[in-house]
Residue frames as qw, qx, qy, qz and C-alpha x, y, z in Angstrom:
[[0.000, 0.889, 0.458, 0.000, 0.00, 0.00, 0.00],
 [0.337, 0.472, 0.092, 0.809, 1.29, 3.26, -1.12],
 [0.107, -0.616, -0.458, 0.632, 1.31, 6.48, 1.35],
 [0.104, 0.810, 0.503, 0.284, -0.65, 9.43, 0.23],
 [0.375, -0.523, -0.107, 0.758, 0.77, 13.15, -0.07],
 [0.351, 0.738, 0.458, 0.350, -0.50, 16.03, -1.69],
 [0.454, 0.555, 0.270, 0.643, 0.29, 19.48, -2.93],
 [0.110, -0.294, -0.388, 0.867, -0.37, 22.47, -1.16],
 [0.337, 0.094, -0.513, -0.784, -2.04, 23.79, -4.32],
 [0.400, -0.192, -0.864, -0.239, -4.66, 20.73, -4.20],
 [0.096, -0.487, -0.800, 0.337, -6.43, 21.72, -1.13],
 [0.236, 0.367, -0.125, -0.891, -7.31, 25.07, -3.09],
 [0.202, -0.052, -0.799, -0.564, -7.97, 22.83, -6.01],
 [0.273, -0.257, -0.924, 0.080, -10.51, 21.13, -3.83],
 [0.270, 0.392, 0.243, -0.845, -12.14, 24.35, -2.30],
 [0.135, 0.373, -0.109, -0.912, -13.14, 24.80, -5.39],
 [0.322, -0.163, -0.866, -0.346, -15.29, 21.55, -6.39],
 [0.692, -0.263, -0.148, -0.656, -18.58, 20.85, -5.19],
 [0.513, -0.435, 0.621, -0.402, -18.96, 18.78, -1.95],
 [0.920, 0.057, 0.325, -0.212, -20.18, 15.78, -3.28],
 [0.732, 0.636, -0.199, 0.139, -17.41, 15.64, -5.92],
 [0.142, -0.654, 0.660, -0.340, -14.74, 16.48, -3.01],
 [0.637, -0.264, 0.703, -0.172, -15.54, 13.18, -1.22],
 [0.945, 0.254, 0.132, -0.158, -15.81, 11.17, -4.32],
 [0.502, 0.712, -0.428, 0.241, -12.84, 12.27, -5.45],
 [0.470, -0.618, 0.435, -0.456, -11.46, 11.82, -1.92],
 [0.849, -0.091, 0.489, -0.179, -12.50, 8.22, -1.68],
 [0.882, 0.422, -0.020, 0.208, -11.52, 6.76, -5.07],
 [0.251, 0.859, -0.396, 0.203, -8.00, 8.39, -4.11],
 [0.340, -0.496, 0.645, -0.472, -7.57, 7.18, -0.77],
 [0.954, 0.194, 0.029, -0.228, -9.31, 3.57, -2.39],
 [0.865, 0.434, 0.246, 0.060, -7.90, 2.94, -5.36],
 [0.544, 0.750, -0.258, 0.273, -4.89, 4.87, -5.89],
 [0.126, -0.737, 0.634, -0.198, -2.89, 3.67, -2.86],
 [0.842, 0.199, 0.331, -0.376, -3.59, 0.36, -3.91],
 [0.733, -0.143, 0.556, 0.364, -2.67, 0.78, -6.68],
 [0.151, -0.580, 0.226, 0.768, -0.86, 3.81, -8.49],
 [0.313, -0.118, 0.806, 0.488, -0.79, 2.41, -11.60],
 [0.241, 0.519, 0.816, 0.082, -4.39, 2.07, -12.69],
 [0.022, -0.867, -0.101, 0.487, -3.82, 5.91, -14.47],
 [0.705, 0.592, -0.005, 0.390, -2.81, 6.53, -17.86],
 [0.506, -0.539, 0.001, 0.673, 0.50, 8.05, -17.83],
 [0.315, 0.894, 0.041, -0.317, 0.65, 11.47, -19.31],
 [0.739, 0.264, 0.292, 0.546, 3.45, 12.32, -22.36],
 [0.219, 0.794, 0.171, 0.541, 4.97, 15.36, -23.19],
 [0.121, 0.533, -0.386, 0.743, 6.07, 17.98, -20.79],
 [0.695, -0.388, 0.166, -0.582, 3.38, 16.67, -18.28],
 [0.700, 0.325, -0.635, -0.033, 5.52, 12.90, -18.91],
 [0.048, 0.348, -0.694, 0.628, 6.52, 12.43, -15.04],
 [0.437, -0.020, 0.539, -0.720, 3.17, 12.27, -13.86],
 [0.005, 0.241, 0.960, 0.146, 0.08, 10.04, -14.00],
 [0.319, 0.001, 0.152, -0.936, -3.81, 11.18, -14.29],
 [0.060, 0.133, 0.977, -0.158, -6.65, 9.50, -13.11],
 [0.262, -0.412, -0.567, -0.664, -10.39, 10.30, -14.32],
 [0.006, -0.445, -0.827, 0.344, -13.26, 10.60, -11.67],
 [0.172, 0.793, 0.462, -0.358, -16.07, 11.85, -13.31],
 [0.487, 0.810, -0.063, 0.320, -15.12, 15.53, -15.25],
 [0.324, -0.862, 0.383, 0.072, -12.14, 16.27, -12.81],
 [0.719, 0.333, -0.485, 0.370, -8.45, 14.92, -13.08],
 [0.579, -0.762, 0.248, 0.151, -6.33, 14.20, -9.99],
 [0.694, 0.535, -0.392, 0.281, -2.59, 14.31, -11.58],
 [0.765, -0.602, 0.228, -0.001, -0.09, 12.42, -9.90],
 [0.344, 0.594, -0.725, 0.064, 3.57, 10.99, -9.41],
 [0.923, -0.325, -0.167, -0.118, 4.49, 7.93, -8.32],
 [0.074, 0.722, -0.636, 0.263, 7.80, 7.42, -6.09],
 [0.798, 0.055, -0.598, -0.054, 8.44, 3.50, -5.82],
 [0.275, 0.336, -0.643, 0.632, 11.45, 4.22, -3.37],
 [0.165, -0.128, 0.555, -0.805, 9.03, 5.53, -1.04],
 [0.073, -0.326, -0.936, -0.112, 6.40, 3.91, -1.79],
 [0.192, 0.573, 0.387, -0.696, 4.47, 7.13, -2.15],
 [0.278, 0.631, 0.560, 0.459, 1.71, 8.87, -4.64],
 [0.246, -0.243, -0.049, 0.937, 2.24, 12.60, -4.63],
 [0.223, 0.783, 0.571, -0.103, -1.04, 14.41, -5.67],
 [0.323, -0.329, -0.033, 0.887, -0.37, 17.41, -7.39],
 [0.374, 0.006, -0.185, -0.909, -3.03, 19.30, -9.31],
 [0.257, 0.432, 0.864, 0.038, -7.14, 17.98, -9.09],
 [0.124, 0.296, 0.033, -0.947, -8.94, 19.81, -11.17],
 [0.723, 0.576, 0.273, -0.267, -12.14, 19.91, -13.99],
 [0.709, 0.062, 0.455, 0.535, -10.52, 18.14, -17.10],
 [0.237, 0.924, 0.279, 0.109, -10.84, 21.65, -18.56],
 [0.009, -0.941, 0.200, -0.272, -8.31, 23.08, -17.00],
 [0.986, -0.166, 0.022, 0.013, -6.23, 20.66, -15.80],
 [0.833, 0.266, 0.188, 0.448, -3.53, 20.34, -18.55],
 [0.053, 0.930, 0.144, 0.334, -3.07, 24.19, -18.15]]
């Protein structure tokens, strides 16, 4: 099981969703991505490092660090704005 660490930036992100989307998002993180990291497309391009997972219209982009067996959250936004 992977440990769970996120952004500073990401609890803004999260202000700014709608409650019921916060905890879904929440839960499928705190599920399914320390679990198992993987189950995210990895991205390509300048954004290559990281991984993004779907829930719903949002994105949670992540890294994964084996060593530490950690997932680093760093941006959740609406897939609009996201890639930005």
């Amino acid at each position: 099981m992977y440990k769970l660490s996120f952004d500073d930036k990401v609890v803004k992100d999260l202000k700014k969703i709608d409650r019921t989307w916060q905890s879904k998002i929440l839960k499928l993180i705190k599920t399914k991505l320390v679990e198992n990291p993987y189950l995210g497309k990895r991205l390509v391009g300048n954004l290559s490092p990281y991984y993004r997972y779907r829930v719903g219209d949002y994105r949670v982009l992540y890294s994964i660090n084996d060593e530490e067996v950690r997932v680093f959250v760093v941006k959740i936004k609406h897939r609009k704005n996201v890639y930005k």
